[in-house]
C-alpha positions in Angstrom: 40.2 0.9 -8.4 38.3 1.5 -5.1 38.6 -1.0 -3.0 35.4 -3.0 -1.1 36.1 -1.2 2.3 36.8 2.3 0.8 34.3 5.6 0.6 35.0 8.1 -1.0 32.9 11.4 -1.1 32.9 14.0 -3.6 34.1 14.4 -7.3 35.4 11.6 -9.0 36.7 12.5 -12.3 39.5 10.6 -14.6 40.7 9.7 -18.1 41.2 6.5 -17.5 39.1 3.4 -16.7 37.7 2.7 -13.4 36.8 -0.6 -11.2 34.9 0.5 -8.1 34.6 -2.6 -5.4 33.8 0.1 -2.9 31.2 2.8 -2.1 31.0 6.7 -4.0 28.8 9.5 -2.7 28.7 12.5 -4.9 29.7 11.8 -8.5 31.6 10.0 -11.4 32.7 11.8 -14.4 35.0 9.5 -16.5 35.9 10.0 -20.3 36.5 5.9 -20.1 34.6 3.6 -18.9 33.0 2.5 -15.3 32.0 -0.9 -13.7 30.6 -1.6 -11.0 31.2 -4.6 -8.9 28.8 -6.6 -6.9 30.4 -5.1 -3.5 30.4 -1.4 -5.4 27.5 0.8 -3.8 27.3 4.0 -5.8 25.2 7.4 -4.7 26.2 9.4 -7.4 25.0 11.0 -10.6 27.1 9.3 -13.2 29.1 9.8 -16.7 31.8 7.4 -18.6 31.8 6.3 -22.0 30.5 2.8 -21.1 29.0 1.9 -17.7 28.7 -1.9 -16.7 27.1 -2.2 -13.0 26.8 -5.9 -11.3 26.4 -3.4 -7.8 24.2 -1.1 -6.8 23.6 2.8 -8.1 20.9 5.5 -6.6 21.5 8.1 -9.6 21.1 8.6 -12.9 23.4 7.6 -15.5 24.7 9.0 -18.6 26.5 6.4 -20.8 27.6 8.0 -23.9 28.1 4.7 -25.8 26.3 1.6 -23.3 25.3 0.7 -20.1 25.0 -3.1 -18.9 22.6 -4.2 -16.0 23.9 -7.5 -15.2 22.2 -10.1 -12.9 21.9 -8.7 -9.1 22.4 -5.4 -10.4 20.1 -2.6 -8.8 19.7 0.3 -10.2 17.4 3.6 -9.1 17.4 6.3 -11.1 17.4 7.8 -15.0 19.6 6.2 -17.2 20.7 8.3 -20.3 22.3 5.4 -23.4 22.1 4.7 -27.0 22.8 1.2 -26.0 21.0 -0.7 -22.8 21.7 -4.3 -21.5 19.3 -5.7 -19.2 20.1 -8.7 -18.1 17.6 -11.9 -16.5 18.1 -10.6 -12.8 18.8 -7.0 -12.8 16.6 -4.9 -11.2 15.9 -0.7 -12.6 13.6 1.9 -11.8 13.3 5.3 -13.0 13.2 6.0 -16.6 15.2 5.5 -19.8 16.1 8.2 -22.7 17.7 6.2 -26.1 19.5 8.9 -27.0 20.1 7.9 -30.6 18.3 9.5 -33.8 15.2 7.7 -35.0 13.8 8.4 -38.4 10.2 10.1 -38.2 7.8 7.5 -38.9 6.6 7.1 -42.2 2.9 8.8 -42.3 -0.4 6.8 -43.7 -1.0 6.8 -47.4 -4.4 8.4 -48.1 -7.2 6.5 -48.7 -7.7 6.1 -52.6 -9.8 8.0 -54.8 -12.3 6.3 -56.3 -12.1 5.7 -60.3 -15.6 6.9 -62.0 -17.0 3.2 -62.6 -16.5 3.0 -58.3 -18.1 6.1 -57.9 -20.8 5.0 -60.3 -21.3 1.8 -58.5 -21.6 4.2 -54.9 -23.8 6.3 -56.4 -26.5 3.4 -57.5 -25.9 1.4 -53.8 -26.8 4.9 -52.2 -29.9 4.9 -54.9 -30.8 2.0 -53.6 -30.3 2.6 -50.1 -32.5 5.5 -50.0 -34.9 3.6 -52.1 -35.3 1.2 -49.9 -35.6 3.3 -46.7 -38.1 5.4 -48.0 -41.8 6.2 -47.1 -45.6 5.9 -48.3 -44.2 4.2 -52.2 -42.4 1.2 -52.2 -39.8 3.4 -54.0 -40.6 6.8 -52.3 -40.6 10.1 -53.9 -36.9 10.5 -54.4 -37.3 7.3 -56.4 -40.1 8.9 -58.6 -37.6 11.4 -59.5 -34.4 9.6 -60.0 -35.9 6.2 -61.5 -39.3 6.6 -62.9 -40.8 2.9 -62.8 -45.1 3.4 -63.6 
């Protein structure tokens, strides 16, 4: 534990879990896992296994398993976690990276074909169309060729 009261500057490194009341310049390396405490002021780039902050941090953060943001937390910096806990309260600014694997998104099924009676059908409302959309005749000369009518 460091105690409210206590700086320390430098390395912080350890196996074990730690409880940090006070204030850390420099940075946390921990193969456990880190909390900080509403008192705990933290100016540091940090790494534990699980990261829970109710203080304040000006780094980034890698959690390799979670990070928690609880209420009154403030946090400034990029935060590195497969797992992120925001809670009502906390406050965050820089950016986050989910580093977990996401399946590639499934793409769009092409449009389908059209059978021959739908392409038949298409064909006769594109007649038409042009038909109708023609010049001097009522049915214009591509009409004349493609549905004689006198």
């Amino acid at each position: 534990m460091i105690a409210a009261g206590t700086t320390i500057r430098g390395q912080v490194s350890g196996d074990e879990d730690l409880v940090v009341e006070g204030r850390i310049e420099g940075s946390v390396r921990l193969s456990k896992n880190l909390t900080i405490t509403g008192s705990g002021v933290l100016l540091a780039q940090i790494e534990a296994k699980a990261v829970g902050v109710a203080g304040q941090i000006t780094g980034n953060i890698i959690a390799t398993e979670a990070l928690a943001l609880e209420a009154g937390a403030l946090v400034v910096g990029d935060i590195t976690t497969p797992r992120l806990i925001i809670e009502d309260g906390a406050r965050f600014k820089g950016r986050v990276t989910m580093n977990v694997d996401i399946p590639p998104l499934a793409a769009a099924p092409p449009p389908p074909i059209p059978s021959g009676a739908e392409r038949a059908i298409s064909s006769a409302i594109l007649k038409t169309s042009l038909c109708a959309n023609s010049g001097a005749h009522p049915h214009g000369e591509y009409c004349h060729r493609q549905h004689p009518h006198d």
